[in-house]
C-alpha positions as CSV (number, residue, x, y, z in Angstrom):
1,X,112.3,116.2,97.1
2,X,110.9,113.8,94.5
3,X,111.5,113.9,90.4
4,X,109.0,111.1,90.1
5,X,106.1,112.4,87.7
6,X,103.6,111.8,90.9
7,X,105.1,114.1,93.0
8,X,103.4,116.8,94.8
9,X,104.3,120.6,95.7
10,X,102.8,121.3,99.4
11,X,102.9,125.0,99.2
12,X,104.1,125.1,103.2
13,X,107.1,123.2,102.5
14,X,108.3,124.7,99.6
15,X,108.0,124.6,95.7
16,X,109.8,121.4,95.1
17,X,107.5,118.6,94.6
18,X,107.5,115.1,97.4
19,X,106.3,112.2,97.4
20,X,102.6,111.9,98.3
21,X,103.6,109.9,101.4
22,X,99.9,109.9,102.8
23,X,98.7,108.0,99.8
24,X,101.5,105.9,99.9
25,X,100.3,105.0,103.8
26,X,96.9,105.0,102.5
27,X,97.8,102.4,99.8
28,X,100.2,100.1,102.4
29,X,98.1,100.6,105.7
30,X,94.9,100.9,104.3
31,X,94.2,98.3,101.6
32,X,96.8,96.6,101.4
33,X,97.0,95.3,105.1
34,X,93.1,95.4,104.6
35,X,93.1,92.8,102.0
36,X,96.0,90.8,103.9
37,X,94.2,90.6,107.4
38,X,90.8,89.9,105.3
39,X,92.3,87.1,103.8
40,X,94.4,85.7,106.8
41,X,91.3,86.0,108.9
42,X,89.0,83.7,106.5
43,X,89.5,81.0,108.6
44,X,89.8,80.7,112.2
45,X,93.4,81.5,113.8
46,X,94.8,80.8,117.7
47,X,94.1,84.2,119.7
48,X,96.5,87.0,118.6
49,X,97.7,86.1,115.4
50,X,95.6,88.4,113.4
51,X,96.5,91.3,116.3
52,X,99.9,90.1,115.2
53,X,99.5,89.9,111.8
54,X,98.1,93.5,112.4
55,X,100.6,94.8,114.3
56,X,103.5,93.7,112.0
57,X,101.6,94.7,108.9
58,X,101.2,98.0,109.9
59,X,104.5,98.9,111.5
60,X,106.3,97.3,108.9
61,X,104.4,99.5,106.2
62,X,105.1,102.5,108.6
63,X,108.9,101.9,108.3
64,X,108.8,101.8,104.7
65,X,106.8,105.0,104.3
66,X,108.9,106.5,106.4
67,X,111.6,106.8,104.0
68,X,109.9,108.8,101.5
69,X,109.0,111.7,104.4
70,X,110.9,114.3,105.6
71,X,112.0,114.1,109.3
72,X,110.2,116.0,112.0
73,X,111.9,119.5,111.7
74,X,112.1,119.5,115.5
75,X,113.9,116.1,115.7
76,X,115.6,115.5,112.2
77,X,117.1,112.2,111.5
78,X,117.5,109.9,115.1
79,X,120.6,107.6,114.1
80,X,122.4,106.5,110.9
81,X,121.7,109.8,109.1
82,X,118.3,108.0,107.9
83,X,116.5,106.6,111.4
84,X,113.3,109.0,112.2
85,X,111.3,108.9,114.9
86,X,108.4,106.7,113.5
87,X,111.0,103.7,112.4
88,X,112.5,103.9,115.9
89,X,109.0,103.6,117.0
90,X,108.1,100.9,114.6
91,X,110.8,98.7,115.7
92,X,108.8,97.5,119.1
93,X,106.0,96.8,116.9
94,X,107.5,94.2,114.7
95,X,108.9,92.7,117.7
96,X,105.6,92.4,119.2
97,X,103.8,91.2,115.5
98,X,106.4,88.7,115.1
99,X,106.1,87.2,119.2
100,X,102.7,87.9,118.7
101,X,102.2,85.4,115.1
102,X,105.1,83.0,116.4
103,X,104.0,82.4,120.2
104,X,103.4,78.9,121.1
105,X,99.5,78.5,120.5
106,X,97.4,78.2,123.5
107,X,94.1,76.2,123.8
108,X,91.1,78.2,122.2
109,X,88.1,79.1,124.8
């Protein structure tokens, strides 16, 4: 449930309004990652680091969305009375960004 003057009423869940969470992931995985990984990838980077950049990008803008959805019904809240399933999920894939963008660099082939 939302009061924010942007908020939607999806008639399946109910007649209080949410937060548009898809446009929020639109907006965070989408465009803004877009225009991040466009401008990290201007010049040339050691192998992985835009996967990495990638990777983190996207899992960490996951995780923040996540906040602003309502829990899988079937699954509710994993840990902490806020932890859902796609932040536990997300966790791995900031690990593997962040190993990913920090590795020591190899020799380019």
């Amino acid at each position: 449930m939302t009061s924010v003057p942007w908020g939607v009423v999806f008639p399946a869940a109910g007649v209080m309004p949410r937060h548009p969470s898809q446009l929020y992931e639109a907006i965070l995985e989408g465009v803004i990652l877009f225009v991040v990984l466009w401008l990290y990838s201007a010049r040339p980077r050691d192998p992985g680091r835009i996967s990495g950049l990638f990777m983190l990008g996207y899992a960490v803008s996951r995780f923040i969305v996540e906040f602003f959805r309502e829990p899988d019904v079937h699954l509710g809240y994993l840990a902490f009375g806020w932890l859902t399933m796609g932040q536990f999920l997300s966790v791995p894939m900031i690990m593997f960004g962040v190993w990913l963008l920090l590795r020591p660099a190899g020799p380019l082939k």
